[in-house]
C-alpha positions as CSV (number, residue, x, y, z in Angstrom):
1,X,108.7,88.0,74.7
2,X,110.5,89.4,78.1
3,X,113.2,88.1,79.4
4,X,112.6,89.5,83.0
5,X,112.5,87.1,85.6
6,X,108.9,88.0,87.4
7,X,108.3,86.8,91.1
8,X,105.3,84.5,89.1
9,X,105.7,83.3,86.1
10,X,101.9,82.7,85.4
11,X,100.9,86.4,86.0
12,X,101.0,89.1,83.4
13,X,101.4,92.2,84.8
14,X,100.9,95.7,83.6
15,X,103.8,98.3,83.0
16,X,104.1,100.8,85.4
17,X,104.7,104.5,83.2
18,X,104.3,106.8,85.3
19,X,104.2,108.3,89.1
20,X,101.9,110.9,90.4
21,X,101.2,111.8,93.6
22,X,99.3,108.7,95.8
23,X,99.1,107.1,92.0
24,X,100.8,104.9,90.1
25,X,100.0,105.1,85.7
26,X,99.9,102.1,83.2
27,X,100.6,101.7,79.5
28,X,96.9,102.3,79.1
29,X,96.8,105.1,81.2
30,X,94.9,103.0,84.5
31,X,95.7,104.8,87.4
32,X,95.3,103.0,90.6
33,X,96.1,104.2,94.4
34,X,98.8,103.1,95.9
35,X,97.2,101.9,99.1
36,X,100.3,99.8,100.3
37,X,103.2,102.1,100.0
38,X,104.0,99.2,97.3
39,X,105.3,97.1,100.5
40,X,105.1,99.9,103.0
41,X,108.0,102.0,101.2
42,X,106.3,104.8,98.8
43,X,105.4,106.9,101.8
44,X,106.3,110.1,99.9
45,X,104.0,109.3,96.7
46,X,105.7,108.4,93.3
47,X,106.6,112.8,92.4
48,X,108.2,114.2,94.9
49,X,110.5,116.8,93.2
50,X,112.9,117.6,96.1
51,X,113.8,113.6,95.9
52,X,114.4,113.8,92.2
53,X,116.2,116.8,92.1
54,X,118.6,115.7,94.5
55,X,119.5,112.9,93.0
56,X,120.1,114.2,89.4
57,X,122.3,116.6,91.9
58,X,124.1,114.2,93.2
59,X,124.5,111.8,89.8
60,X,125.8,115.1,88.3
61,X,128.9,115.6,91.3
62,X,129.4,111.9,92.3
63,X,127.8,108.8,91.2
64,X,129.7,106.2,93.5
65,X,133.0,105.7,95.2
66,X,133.6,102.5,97.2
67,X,133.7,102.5,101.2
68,X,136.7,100.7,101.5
69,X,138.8,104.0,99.9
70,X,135.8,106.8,100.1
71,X,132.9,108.4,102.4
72,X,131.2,110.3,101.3
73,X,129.1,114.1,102.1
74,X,125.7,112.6,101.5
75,X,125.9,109.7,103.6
76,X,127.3,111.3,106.3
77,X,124.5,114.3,106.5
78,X,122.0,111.3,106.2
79,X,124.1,109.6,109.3
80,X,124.2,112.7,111.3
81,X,120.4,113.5,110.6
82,X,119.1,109.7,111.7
83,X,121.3,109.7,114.7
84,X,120.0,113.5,115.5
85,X,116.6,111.9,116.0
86,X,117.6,108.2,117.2
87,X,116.2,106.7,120.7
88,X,118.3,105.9,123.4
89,X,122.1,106.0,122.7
90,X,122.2,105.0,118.7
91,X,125.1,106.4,117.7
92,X,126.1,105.0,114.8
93,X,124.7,104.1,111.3
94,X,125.7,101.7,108.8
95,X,124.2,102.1,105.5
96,X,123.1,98.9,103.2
97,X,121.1,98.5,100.4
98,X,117.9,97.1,101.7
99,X,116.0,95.6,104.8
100,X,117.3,92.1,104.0
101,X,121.1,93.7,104.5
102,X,120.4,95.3,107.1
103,X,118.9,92.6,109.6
104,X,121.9,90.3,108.0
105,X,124.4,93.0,109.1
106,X,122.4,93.2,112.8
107,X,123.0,89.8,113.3
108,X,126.4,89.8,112.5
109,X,127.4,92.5,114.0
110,X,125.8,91.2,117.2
111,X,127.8,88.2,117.0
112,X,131.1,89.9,116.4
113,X,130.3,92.4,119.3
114,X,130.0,89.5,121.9
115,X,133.5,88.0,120.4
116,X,135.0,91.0,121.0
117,X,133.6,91.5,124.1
118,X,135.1,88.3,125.4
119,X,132.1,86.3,125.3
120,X,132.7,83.8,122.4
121,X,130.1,80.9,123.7
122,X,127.4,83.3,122.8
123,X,125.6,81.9,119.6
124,X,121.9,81.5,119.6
125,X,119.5,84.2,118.6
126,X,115.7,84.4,119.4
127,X,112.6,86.1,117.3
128,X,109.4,85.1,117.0
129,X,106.8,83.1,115.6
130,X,104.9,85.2,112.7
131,X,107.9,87.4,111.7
132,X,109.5,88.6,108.6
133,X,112.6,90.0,109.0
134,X,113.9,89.5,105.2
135,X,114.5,86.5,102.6
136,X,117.9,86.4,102.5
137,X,119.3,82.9,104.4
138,X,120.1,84.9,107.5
139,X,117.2,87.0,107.5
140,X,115.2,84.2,106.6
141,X,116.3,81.8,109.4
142,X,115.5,84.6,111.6
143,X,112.0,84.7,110.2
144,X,109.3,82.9,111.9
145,X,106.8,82.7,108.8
146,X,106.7,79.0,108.1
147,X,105.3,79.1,104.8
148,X,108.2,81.6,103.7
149,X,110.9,79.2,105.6
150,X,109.4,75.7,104.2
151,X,111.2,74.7,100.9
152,X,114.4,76.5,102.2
153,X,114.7,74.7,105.8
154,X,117.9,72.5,105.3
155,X,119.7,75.8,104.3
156,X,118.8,77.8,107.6
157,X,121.1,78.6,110.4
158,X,118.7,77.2,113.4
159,X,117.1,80.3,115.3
160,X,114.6,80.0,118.4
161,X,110.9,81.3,117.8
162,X,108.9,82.6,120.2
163,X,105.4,83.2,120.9
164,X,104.3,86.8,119.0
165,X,102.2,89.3,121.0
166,X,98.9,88.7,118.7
167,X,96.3,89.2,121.4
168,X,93.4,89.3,118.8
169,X,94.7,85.5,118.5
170,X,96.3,84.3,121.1
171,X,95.3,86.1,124.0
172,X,93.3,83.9,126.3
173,X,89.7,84.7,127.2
174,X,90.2,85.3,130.4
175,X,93.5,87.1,130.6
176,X,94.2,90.8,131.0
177,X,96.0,92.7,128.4
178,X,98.5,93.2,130.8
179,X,98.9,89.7,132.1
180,X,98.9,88.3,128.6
181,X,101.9,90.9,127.4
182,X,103.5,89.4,130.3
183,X,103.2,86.0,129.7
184,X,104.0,86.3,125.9
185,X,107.1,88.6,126.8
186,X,108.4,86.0,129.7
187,X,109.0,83.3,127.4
188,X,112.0,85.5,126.0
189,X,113.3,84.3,129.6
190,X,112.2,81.1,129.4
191,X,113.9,80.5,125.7
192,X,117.6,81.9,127.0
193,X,117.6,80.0,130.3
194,X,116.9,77.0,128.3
195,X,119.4,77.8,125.7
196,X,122.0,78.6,128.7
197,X,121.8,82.3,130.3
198,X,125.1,83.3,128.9
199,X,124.6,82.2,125.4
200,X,122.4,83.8,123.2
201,X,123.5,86.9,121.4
202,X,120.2,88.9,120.6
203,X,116.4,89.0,120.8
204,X,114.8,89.9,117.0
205,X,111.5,91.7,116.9
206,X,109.5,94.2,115.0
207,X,108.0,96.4,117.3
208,X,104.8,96.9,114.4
209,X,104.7,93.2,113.1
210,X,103.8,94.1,109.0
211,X,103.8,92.0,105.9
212,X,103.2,88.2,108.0
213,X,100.5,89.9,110.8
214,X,99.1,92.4,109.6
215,X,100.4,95.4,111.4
216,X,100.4,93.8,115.0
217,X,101.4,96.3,117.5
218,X,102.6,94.9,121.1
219,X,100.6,95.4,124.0
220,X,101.4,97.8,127.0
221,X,104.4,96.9,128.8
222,X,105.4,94.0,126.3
223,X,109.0,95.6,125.4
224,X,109.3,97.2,128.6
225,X,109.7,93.7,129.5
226,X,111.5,92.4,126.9
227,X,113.9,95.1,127.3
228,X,114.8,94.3,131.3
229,X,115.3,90.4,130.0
230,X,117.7,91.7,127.9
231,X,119.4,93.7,130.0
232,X,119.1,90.8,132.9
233,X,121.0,88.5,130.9
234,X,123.2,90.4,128.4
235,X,121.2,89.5,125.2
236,X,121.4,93.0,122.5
237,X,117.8,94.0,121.4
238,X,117.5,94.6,117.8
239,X,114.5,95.9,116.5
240,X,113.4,95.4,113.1
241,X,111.9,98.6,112.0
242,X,112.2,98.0,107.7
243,X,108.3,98.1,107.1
244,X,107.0,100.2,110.1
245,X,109.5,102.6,110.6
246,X,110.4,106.2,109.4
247,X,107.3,107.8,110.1
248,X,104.9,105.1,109.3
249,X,103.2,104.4,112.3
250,X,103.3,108.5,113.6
251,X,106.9,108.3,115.1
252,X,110.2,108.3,113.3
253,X,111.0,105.7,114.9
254,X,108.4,103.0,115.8
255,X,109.5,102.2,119.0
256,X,109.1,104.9,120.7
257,X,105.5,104.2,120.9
258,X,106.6,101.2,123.4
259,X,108.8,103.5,125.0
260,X,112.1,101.7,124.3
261,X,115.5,101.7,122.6
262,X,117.1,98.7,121.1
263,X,121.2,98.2,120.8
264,X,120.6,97.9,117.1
265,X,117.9,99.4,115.0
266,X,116.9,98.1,111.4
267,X,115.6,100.5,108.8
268,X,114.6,100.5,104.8
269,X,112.1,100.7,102.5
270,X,110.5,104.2,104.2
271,X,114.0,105.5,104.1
272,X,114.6,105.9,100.5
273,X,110.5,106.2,99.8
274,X,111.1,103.6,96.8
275,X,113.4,106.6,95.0
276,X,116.5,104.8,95.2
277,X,117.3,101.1,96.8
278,X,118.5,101.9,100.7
279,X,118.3,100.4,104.2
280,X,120.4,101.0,107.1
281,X,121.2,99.4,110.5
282,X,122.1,101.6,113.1
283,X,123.9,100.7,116.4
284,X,124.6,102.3,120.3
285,X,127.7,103.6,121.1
286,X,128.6,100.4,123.1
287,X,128.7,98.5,120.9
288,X,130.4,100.8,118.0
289,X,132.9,101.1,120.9
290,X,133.7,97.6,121.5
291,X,134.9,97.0,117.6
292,X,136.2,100.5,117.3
293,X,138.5,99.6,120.3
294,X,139.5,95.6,119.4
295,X,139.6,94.9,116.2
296,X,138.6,98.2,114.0
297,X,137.3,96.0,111.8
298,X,133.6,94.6,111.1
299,X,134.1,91.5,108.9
300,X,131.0,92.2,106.5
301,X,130.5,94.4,103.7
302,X,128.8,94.9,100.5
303,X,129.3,96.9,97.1
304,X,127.2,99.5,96.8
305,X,126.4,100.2,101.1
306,X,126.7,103.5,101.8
307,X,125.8,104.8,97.9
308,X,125.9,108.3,97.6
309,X,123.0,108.7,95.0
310,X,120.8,106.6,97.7
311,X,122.3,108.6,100.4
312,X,121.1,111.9,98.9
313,X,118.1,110.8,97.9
314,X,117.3,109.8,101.6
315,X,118.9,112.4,102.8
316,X,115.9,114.6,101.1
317,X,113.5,111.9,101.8
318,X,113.8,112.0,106.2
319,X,114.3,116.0,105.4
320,X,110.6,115.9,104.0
321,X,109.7,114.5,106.2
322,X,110.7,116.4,109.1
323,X,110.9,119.6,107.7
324,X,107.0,119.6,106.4
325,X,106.2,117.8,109.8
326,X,104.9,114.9,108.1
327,X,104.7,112.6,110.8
328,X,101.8,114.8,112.9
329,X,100.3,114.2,109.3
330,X,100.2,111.1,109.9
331,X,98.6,110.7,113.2
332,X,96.7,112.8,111.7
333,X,95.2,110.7,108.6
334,X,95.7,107.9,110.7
335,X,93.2,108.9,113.0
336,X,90.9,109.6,110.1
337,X,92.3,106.8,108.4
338,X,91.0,104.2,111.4
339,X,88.1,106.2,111.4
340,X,86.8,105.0,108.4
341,X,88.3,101.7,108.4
342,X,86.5,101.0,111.7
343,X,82.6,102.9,110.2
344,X,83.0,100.9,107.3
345,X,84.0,97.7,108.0
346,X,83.8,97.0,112.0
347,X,80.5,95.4,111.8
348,X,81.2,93.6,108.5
349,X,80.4,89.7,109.2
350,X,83.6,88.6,108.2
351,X,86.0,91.4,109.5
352,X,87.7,89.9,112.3
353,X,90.0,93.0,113.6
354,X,91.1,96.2,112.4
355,X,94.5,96.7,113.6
356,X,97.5,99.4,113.3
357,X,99.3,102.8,114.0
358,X,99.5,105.7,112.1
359,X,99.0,104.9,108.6
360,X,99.6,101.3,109.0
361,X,96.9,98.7,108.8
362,X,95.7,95.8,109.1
363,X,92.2,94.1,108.2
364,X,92.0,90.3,109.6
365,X,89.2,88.5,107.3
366,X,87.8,85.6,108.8
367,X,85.1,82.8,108.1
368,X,83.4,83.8,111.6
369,X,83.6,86.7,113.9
370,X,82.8,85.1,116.5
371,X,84.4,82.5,116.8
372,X,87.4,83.9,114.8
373,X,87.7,81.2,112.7
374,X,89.7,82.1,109.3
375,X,89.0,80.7,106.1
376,X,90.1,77.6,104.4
377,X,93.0,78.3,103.1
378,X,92.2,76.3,99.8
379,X,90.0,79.2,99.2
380,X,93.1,81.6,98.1
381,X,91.0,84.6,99.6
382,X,94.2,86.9,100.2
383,X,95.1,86.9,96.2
384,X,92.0,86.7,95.2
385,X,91.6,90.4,97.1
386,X,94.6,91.5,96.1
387,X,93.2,91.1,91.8
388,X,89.6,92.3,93.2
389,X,91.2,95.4,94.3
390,X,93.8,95.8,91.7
391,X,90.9,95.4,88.9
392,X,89.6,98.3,91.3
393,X,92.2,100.6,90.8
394,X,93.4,99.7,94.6
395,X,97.1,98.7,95.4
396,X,96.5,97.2,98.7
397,X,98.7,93.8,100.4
398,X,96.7,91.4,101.1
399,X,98.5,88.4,102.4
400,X,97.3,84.8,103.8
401,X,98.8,82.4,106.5
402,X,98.4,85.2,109.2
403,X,97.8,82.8,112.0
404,X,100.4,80.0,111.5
405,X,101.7,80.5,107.7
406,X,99.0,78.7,106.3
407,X,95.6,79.4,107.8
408,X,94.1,83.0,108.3
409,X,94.2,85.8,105.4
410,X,94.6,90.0,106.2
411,X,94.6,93.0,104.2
412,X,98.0,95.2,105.2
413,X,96.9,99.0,104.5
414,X,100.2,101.3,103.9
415,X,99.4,104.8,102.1
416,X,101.3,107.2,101.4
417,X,102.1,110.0,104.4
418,X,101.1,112.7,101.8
419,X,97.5,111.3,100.7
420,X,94.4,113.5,101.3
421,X,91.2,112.4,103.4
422,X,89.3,112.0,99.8
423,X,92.3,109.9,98.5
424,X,92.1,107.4,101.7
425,X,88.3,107.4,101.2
426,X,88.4,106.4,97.5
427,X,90.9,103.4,98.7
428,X,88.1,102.2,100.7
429,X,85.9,102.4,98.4
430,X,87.8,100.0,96.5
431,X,88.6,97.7,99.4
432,X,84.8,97.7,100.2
433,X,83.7,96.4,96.6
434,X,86.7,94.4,96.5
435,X,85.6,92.1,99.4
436,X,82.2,92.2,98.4
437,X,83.2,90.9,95.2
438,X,85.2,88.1,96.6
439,X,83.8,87.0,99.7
């Protein structure tokens, strides 16, 4: 009998034994393609010996020392390389253990910048409808999925949601893709002026919306707006880049597809490539500056940020990455990659939209195309995919209450940066029968 805790308690799972390549190995020797990345963070494959090596390496010269007495070589290469290749004016880079941590640290950070700064009525911040940003309390309030938010509501600090920018959705029929970025953007205005113009603190978004959407890229000009209400009424940007950063969607960093820089950037899972627990949050010079030159001190803090095992093993991770130019790889496969996705399943009756960047996708399911009406959500489509595919030999995250946090199911795509055209072909293979099979 096991004594682990599992995330369901009425699912028997397999053992994962071993790694290899795009795959992941059973106890019976089942290998199945790791079509999500796990949750968008195995974006090296599960063998990468210039990871491993570098952190038996580093176990061998320095397991841990604690930040309050220590820093430490790896963690400062690993600062010096993100901020090398930052947008905008990120200059610094506080290292956590996960995504959770790091939006908790953004927030607070935010917060203590504006007391500092001699604003202390600021206190309100905004996201949006639809997000994720995490399930710890503060990353959770932040969150806009109600279904994740539900049974822990009385616990939540009270956060603002906005509209998302979901056009497939919620554009209306007779709006531009411009005037409808517009519209969805301007309600970031509308939400601080009724708030009081000098009192919110920051604006939450993920500039790829993953694990709740589907990977949900903005429209044109979206966060060039967002960014000049910002800057109009002193509100920091933080961008939430834990799932669709790091190379994912063809840039280091995400944003720069939208051609903007926030004042603090969230990052995770793609960073340490699932070989060792890490997430960072990294912040502009500004603000650094501000606590650097009042207090000294940022009153937060866990054990084990800043780990020099995890350091070293992203360290080598973002050096792959650059160094073998993996992200052209993946606008390359990515093009492929939509390719496929669109020959395959663009005309499929209940296919709504095929969605992404890079190697980052999303497949909307619906009860009717043309009317875009999802399924009952009584149906459990989303996990009934998710064990079609597995059965398949297909990791893929399929995930339901796209639309609201109830209604609407999708199918988030995620493979690794380092899988071959016949590898990405094979995982729809899988997907394919997988509908079929369920729908």
């Amino acid at each position: 009998m096991s004594h682990v805790f599992p995330r369901h308690s009425q699912s028997a799972l397999p053992t994962a034994t071993g790694g290899d390549g795009c795959f992941l190995i059973d106890q019976s020797g089942k290998r199945y393609f790791d079509g999500s990345g796990g949750a968008a963070v195995s974006c090296l494959g599960h063998s990468n010996a210039r990871v491993t090596q570098a952190i038996k390496d580093q176990v061998d010269k320095l397991a841990f020392a604690h930040t309050g007495f220590f820093t430490s070589d790896p963690a400062e290469a690993l600062a010096d390389l993100l901020i090398a290749n930052a947008p905008g004016d990120l200059d610094r880079v506080y290292f956590v253990s996960g995504g959770s941590e790091a939006v908790e640290a953004a927030i607070k950070l935010a917060r203590q910048f504006h007391l500092e700064n001699g604003e202390p009525q600021r206190q309100h911040v905004i996201a949006r409808r639809q997000s994720y940003h995490g399930n710890t309390l503060g990353a959770l309030s932040a969150g806009g999925n109600e279904m994740r938010r539900k049974q822990f509501s009385p616990l939540l600090v009270g956060m603002s949601h906005i509209a998302p920018c979901y056009e497939y959705a919620e554009r209306d029929g007779d709006e531009t893709l411009e005037a409808y970025g517009q519209r969805v953007a301007n309600e970031l205005e509308q939400e601080i002026l009724r708030l009081g113009e000098d009192k919110v603190i920051a604006f939450l978004a993920e500039p790829v919306v993953g694990a709740t959407l589907g990977a949900v890229a903005a429209v044109d000009g979206y966060f060039t707006r967002i960014r000049e209400i910002c800057d109009q009424y002193g509100v920091l940007l933080i961008l939430d880049e834990v799932m669709c950063g790091m190379g994912r969607t063809g840039h280091l960093f995400a944003c720069t597809a939208d051609d903007v820089a926030p004042d603090i950037l969230c990052i995770a899972k793609g960073l340490g490539a699932g070989y060792q627990p890490i997430g960072a949050m990294l912040c502009s010079k500004k603000i650094y500056d501000v606590i650097a030159d009042g207090s000294g001190f940022f009153q937060h803090g866990h054990t084990y940020i800043g780990h020099p095992v995890a350091a070293a093993a992203a360290l080598a991770v973002v050096s792959e990455i650059l160094e073998r130019d993996l992200i052209s790889q993946v606008r390359a496969r990515g093009a492929y990659f939509e390719t496929q996705l669109r020959k395959r399943f663009g005309q499929h009756p209940h296919v709504g939209d095929i969605r992404g960047r890079g190697l980052f996708w999303g497949v909307e399911i619906v009860k009717d195309r043309a009317s875009k009406t999802p399924f009952d959500p009584s149906r459990g489509l989303a996990g009934k995919i998710k064990k079609a595919a597995f059965a398949e030999g297909l990791i893929c995250y399929p995930m339901q209450g796209t639309r609201d946090g109830a209604l609407g199911d999708h199918v988030l795509l995620a493979p690794p940066f380092i899988a071959s055209e016949s590898e990405l072909d094979g995982a729809l293979d899988c997907l394919d029968r997988a509908l079929n099979a369920v729908i």
